[in-house]
VOLUMMI-121549 format. One line per 3 residues: number of its first residue (from 1); for each residue x, y, z of N, C-alpha, C, CB. Coordinates in steps of 0.001 Angstrom, whole numbers. Last residue first. Glycine has a CB too. Layout:
REM residues N
NUM> X/Y/Z/X/Y/Z/X/Y/Z/X/Y/Z ~ ...
***
This chain:
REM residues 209
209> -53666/2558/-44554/-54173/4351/-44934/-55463/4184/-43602/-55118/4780/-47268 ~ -50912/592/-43077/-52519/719/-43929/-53251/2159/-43259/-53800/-978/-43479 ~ -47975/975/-42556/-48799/1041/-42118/-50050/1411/-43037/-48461/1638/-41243
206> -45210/-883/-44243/-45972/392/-43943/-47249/249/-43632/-45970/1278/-44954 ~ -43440/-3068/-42397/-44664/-2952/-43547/-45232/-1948/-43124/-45753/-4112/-43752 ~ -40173/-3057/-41928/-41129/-2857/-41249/-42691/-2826/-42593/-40658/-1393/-40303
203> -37737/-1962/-42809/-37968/-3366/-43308/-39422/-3537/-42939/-36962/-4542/-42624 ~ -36679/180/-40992/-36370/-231/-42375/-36856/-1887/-42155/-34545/78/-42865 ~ -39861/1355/-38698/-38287/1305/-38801/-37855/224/-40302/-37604/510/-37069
200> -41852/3491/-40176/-41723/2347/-40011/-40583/2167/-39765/-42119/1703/-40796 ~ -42410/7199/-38765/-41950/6132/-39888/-41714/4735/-39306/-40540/6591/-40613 ~ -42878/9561/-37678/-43408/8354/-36952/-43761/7420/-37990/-44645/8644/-36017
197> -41175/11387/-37663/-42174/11057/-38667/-42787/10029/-38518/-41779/10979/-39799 ~ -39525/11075/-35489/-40469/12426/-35813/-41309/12157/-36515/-39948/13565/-36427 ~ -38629/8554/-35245/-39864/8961/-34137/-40352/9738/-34498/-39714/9348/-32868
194> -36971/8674/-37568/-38225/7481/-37545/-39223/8078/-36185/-37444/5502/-37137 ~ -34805/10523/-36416/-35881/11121/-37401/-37128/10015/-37687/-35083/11522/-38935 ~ -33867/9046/-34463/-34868/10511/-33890/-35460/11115/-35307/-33707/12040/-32951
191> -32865/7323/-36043/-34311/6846/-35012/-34536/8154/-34656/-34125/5704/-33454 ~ -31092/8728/-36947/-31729/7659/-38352/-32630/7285/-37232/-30600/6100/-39333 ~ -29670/9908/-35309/-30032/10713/-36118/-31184/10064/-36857/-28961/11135/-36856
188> -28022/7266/-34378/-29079/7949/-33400/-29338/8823/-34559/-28580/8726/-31783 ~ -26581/6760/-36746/-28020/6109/-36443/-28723/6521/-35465/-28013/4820/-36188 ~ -24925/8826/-36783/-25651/8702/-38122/-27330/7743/-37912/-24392/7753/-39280
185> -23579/8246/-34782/-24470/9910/-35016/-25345/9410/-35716/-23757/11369/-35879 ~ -22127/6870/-33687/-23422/6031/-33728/-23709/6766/-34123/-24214/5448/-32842 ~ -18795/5351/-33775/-19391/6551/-34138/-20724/6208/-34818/-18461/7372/-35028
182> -17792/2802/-33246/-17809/4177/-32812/-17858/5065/-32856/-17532/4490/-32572 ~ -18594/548/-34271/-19332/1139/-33304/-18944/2272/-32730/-19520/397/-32443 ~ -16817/435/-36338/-18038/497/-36811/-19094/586/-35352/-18238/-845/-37843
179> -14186/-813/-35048/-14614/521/-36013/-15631/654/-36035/-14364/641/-37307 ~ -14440/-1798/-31687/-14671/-2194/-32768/-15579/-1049/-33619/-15230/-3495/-32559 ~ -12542/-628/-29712/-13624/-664/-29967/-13678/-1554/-31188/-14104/560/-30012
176> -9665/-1362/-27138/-10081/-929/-29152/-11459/-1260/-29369/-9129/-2070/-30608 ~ -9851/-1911/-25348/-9633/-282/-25141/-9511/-350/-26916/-7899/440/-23940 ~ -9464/-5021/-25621/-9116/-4832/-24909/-8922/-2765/-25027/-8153/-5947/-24839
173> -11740/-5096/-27881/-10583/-5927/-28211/-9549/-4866/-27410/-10301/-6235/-30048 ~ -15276/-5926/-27172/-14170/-4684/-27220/-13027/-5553/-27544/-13901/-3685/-25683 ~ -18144/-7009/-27016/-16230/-7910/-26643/-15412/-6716/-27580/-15818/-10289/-27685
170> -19673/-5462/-27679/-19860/-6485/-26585/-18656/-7162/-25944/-20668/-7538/-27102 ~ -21141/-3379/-29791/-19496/-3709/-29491/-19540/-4827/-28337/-18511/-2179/-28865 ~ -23647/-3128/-32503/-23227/-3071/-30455/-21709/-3774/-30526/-24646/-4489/-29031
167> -24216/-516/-33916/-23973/-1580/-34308/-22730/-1809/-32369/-23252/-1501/-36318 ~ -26725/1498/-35550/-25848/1308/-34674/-25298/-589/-34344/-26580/2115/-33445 ~ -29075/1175/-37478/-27532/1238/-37733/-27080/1124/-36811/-26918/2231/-38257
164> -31551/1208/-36246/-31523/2277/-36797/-29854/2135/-37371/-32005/3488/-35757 ~ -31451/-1368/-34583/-32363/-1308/-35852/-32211/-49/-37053/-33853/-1204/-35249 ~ -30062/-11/-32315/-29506/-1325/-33553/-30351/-1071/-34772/-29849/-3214/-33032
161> -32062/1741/-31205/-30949/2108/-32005/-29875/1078/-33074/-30190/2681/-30985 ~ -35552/415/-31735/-34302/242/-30883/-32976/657/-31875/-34204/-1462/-30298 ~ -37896/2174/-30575/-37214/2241/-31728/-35938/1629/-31253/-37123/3655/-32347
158> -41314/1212/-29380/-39746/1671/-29160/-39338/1524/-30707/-38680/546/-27955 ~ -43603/-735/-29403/-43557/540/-29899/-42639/1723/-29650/-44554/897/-29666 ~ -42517/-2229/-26399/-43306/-2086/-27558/-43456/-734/-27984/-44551/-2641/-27376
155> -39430/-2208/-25537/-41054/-2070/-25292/-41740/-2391/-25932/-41599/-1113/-25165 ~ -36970/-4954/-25227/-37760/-3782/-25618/-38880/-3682/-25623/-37622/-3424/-26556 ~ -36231/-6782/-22065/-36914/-6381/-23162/-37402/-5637/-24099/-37295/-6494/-23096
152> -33628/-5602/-19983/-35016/-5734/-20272/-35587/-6089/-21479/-35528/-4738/-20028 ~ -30703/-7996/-18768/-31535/-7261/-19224/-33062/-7045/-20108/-30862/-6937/-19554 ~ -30923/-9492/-15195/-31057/-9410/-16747/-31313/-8515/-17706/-31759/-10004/-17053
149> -29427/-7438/-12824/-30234/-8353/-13545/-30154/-8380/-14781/-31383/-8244/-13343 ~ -26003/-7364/-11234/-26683/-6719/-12155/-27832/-7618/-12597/-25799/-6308/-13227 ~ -23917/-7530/-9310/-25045/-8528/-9547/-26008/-8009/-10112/-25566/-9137/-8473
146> -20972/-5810/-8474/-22140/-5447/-8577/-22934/-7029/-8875/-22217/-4230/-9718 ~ -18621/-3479/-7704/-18879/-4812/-7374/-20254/-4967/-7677/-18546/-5176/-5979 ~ -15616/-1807/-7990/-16798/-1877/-7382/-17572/-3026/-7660/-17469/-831/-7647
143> -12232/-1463/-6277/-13109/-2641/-7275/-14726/-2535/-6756/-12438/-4573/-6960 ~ -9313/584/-6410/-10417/336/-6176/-11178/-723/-7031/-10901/1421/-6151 ~ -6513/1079/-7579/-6999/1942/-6432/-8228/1277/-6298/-7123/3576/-6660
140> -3789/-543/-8083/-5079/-996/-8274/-5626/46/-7216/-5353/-2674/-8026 ~ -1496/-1318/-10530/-1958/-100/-9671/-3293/-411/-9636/-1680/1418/-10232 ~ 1133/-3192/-11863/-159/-2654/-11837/-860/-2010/-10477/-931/-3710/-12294
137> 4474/-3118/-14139/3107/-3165/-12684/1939/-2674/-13004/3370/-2209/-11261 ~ 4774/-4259/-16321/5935/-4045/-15506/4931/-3672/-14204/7152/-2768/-16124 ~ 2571/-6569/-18059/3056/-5387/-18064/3807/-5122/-16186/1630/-4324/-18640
134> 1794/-9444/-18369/3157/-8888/-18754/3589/-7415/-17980/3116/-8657/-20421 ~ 817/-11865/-16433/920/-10781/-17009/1796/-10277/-17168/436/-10153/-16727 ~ 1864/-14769/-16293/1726/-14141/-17715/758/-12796/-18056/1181/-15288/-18584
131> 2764/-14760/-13706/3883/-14751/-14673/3373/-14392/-15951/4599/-16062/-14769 ~ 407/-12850/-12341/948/-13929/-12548/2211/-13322/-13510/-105/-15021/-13131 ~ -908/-10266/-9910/-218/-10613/-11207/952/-11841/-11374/436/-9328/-11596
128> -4353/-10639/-8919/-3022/-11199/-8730/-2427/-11156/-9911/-2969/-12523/-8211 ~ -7148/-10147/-7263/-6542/-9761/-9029/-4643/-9901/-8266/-7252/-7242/-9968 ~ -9458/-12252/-5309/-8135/-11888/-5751/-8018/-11378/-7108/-7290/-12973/-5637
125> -12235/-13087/-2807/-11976/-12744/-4430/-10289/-12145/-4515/-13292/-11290/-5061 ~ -13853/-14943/-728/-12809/-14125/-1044/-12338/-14017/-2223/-11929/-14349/-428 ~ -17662/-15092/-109/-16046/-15380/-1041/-14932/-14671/-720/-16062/-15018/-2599
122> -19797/-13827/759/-18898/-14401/1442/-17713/-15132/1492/-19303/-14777/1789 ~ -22067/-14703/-2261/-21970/-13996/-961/-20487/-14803/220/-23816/-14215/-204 ~ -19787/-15817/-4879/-20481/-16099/-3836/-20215/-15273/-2828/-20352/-17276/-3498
119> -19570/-14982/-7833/-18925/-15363/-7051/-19401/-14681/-5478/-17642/-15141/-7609 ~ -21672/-16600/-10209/-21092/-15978/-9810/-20453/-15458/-8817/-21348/-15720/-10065 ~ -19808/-19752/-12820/-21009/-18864/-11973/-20080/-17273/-11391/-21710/-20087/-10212
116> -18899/-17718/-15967/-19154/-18965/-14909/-20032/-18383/-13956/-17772/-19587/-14099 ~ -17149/-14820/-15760/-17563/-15678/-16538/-17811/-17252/-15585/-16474/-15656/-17750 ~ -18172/-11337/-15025/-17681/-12968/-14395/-18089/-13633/-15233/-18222/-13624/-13005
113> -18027/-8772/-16596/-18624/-9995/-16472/-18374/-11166/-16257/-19029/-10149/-17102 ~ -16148/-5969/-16565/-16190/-7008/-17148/-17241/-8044/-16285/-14770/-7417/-17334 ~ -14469/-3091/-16652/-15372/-3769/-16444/-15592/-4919/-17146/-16183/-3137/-16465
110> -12074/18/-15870/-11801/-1435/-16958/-13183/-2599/-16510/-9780/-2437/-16464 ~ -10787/2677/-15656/-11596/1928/-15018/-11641/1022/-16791/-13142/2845/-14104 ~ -7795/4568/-14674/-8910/4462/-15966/-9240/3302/-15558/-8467/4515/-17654
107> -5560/6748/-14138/-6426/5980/-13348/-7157/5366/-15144/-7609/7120/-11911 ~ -3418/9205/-14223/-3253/7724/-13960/-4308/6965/-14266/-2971/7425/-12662 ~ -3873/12186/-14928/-4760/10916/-15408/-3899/9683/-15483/-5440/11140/-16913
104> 265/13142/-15710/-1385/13305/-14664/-2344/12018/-15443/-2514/15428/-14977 ~ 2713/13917/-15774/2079/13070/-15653/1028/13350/-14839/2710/12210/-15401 ~ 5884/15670/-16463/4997/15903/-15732/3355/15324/-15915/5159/17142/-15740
101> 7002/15163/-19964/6844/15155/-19013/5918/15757/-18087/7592/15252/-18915 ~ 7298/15086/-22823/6815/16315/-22134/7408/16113/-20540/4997/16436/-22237 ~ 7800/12509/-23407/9038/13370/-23323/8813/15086/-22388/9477/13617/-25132
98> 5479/11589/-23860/6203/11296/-22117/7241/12250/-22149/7016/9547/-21689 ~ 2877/13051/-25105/4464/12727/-25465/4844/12471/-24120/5468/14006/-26231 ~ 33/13372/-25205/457/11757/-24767/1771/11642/-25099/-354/10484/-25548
95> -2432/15599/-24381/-1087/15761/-24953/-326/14100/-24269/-247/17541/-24274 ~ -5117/16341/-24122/-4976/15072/-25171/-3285/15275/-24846/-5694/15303/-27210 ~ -6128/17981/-22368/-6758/17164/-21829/-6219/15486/-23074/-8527/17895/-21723
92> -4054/20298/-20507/-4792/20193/-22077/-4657/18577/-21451/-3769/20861/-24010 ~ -3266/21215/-17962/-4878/21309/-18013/-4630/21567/-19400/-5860/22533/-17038 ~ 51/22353/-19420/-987/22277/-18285/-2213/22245/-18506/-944/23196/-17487
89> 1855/22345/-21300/1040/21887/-21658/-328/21689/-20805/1587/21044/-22052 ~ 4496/24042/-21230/3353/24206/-21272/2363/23711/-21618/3284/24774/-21533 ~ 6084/21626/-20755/6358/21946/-21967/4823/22800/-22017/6749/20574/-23051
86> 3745/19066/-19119/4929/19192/-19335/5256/20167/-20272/5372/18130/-19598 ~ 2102/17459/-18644/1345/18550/-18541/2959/19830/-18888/338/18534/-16704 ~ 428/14250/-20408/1084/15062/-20080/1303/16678/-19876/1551/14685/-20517
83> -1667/11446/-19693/-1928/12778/-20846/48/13710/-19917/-4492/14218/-20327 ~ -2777/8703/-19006/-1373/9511/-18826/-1281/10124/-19796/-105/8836/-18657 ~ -5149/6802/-20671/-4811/7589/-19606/-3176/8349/-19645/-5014/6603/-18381
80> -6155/5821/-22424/-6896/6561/-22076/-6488/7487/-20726/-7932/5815/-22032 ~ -4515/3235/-22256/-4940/4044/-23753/-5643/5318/-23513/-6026/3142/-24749 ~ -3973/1576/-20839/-3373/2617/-20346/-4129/3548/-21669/-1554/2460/-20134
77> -5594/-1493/-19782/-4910/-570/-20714/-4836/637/-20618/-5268/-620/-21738 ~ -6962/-4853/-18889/-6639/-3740/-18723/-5784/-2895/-19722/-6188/-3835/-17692 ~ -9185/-7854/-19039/-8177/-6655/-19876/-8093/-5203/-19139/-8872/-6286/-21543
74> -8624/-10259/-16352/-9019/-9004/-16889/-8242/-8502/-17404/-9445/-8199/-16232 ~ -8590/-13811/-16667/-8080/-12832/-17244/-8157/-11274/-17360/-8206/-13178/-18016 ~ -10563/-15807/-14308/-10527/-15072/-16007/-8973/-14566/-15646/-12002/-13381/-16512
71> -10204/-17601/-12080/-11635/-17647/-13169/-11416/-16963/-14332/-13033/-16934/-12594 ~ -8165/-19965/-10119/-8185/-19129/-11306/-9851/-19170/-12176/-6844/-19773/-12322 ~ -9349/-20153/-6578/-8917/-20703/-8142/-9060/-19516/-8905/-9921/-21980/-8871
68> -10257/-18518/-5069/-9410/-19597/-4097/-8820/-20418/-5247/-10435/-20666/-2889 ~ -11025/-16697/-7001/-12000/-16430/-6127/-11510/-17884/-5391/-13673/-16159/-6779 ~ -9064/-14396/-9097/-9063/-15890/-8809/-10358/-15702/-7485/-7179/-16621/-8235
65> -8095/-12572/-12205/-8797/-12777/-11455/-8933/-14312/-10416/-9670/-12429/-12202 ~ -5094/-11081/-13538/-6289/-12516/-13298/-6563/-12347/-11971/-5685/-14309/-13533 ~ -4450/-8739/-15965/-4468/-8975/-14820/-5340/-10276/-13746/-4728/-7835/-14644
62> -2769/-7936/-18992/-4018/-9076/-18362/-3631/-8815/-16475/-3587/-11380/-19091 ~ -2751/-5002/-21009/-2031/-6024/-19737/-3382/-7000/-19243/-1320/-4869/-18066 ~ -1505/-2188/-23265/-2182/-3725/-22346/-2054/-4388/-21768/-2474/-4535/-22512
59> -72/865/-23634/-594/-740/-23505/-1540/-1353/-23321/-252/-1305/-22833 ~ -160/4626/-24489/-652/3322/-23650/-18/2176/-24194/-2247/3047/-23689 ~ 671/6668/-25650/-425/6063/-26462/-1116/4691/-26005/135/5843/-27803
56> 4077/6649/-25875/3037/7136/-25522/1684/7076/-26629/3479/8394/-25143 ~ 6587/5615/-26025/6627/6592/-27190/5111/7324/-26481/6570/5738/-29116 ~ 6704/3883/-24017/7569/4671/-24186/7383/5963/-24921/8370/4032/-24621
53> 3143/3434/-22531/4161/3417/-23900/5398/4418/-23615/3275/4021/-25437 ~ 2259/3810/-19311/2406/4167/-20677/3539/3518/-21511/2566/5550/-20712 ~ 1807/943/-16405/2280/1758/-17505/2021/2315/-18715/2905/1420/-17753
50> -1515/947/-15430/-353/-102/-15599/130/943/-16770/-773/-2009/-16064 ~ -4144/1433/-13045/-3575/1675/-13593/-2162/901/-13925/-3721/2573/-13270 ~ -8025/1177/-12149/-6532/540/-12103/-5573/1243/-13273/-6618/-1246/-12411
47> -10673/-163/-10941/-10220/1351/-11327/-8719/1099/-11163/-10862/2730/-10245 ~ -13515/-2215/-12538/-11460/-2160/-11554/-11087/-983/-12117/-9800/-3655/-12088 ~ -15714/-4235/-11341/-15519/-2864/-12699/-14342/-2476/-11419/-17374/-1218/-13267
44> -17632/-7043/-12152/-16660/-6135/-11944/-16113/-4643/-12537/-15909/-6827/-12061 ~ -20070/-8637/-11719/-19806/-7882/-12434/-18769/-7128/-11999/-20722/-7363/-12736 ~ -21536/-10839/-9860/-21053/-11460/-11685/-20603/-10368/-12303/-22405/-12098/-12857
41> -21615/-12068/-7014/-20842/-11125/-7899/-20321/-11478/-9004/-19896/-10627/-7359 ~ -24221/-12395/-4748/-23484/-12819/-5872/-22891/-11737/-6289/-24197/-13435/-6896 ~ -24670/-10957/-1561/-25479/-10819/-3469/-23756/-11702/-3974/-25847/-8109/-4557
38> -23742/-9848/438/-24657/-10592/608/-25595/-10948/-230/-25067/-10283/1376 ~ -21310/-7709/398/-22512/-7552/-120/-23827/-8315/366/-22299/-7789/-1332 ~ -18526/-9025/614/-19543/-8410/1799/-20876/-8368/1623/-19309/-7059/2115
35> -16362/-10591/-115/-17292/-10273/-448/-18940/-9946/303/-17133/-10997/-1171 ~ -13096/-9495/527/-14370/-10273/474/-15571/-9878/635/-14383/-11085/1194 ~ -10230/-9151/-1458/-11484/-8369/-1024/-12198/-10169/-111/-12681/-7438/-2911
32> -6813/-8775/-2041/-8042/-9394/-1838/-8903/-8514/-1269/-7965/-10527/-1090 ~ -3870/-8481/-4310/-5252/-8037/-3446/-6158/-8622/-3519/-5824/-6953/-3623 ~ -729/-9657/-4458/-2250/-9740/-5068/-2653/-9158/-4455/-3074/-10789/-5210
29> 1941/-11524/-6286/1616/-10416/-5494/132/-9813/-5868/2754/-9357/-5687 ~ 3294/-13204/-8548/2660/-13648/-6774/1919/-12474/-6160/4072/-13996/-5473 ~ 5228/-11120/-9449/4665/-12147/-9908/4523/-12698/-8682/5303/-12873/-10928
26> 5353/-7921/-8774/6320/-8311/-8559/5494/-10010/-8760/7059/-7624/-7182 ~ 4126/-5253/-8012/5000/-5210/-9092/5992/-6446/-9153/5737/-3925/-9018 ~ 1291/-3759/-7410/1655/-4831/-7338/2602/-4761/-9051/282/-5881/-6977
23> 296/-1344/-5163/1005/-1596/-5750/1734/-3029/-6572/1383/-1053/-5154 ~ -3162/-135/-3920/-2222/-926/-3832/-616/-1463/-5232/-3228/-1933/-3470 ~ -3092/3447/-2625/-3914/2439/-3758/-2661/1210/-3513/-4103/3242/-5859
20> -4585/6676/-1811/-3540/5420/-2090/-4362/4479/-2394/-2572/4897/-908 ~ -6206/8569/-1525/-5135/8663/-1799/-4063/7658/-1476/-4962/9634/-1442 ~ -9409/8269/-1544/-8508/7740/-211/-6808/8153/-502/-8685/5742/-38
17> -8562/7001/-5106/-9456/7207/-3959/-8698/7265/-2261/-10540/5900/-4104 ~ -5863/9038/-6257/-6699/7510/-6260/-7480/7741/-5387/-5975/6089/-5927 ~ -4509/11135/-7095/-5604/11270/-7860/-6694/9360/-7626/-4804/11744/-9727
14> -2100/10555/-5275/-3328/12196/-5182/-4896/12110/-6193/-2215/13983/-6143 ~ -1226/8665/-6453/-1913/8839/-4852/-2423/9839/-4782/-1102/8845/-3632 ~ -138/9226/-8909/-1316/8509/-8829/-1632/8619/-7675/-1326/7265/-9200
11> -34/13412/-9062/687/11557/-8622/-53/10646/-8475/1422/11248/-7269 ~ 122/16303/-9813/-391/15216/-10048/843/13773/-9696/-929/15443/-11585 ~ 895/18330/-6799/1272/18200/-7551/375/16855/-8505/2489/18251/-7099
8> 1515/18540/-3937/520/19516/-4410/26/19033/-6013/1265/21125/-4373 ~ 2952/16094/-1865/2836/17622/-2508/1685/17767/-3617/4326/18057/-3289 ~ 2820/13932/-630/3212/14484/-225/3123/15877/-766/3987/13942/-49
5> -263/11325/-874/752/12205/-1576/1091/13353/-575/161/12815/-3021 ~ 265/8261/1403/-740/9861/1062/561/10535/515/-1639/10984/2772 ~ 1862/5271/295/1959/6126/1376/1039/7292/487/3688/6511/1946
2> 285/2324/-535/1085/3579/-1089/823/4441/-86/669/4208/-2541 ~ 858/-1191/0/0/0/0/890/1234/0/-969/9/1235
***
């Protein structure tokens, strides 16, 4: 565990919850929780950080999950984080040269769906870095925890944005979207104009006079 930031300045302890967070840099080395809730836990979501790119623009890294055995793999990735403030660059929210220097936005949250069952009121749960994660450490400030229900059904007489083009991403390829879901304008635009004109969605049999 990381000692409270000492100065004024951006450091991942100034910007983690509680201002510290656990450090794990070394194969064997883990955090545990248990599982308090008194609900199953099929949903994770890990506020964590693991090195930039030399050149800058992030990595990847597996971090595994175990609940007294191994259950997954979580993807983690830096792609979204460590902007630089270096070289007047203070409070700009894209600059990713390390050469700049002076480092801020450590953090970036990573979620995922227990695979198998889910892990039991009163478990002890672990993210431990094995030998086959790669990246040089990982920074774990926090794990929220959830047992989410099924999801709902569409209504009736909804427009569902798939139908309109959008096109759902479900298995991301670890902080890479998949092209064609990221950028929905064209089909949210293509259902707020089917609601105005209270048009058939495409394929639908036009409605009798």
């Amino acid at each position: 565990m990381t000692s409270a930031p000492t100065t004024q300045y951006s450091s991942a302890a100034l910007e983690a919850s509680g201002h510290s967070y656990v450090h794990l840099d070394g194969t064997g080395q883990s955090v545990r929780w248990t599982n308090t809730t008194g609900q199953p836990i099929s949903f994770l979501n890990v506020r964590a950080s693991i090195p930039d790119s030399a050149s800058g623009g992030g990595v990847t890294g597996m971090l595994n999950l175990y609940d007294g055995v191994f259950r997954q793999a979580l993807n983690l990735n830096s792609r979204q984080s460590w902007v630089y403030e270096g070289n007047g660059n203070y409070n700009t929210s894209d600059n990713q040269n390390p050469a700049d220097g002076d480092p801020r936005v450590f953090w970036d949250e990573s979620h995922t769906f227990v695979t198998g069952s889910p892990i039991p009121a009163g478990a002890t749960f672990s993210l431990r870095k094995d030998s086959d994660n790669s990246a040089p450490f990982y920074d774990v400030d926090s794990v929220d925890v959830e047992n989410p229900p099924a999801p709902l059904t569409q209504p009736a007489n909804s427009i569902s944005i798939t139908s309109c083009g959008a096109v759902a991403d479900d298995t991301p390829t670890n902080g890479a979207a998949d092209s064609r879901s990221v950028d929905s304008r064209a089909a949210i635009q293509n259902c707020i104009d089917q609601a105005s004109c209270n048009c058939p969605p495409a394929g639908a049999p036009a409605p009798r006079p």
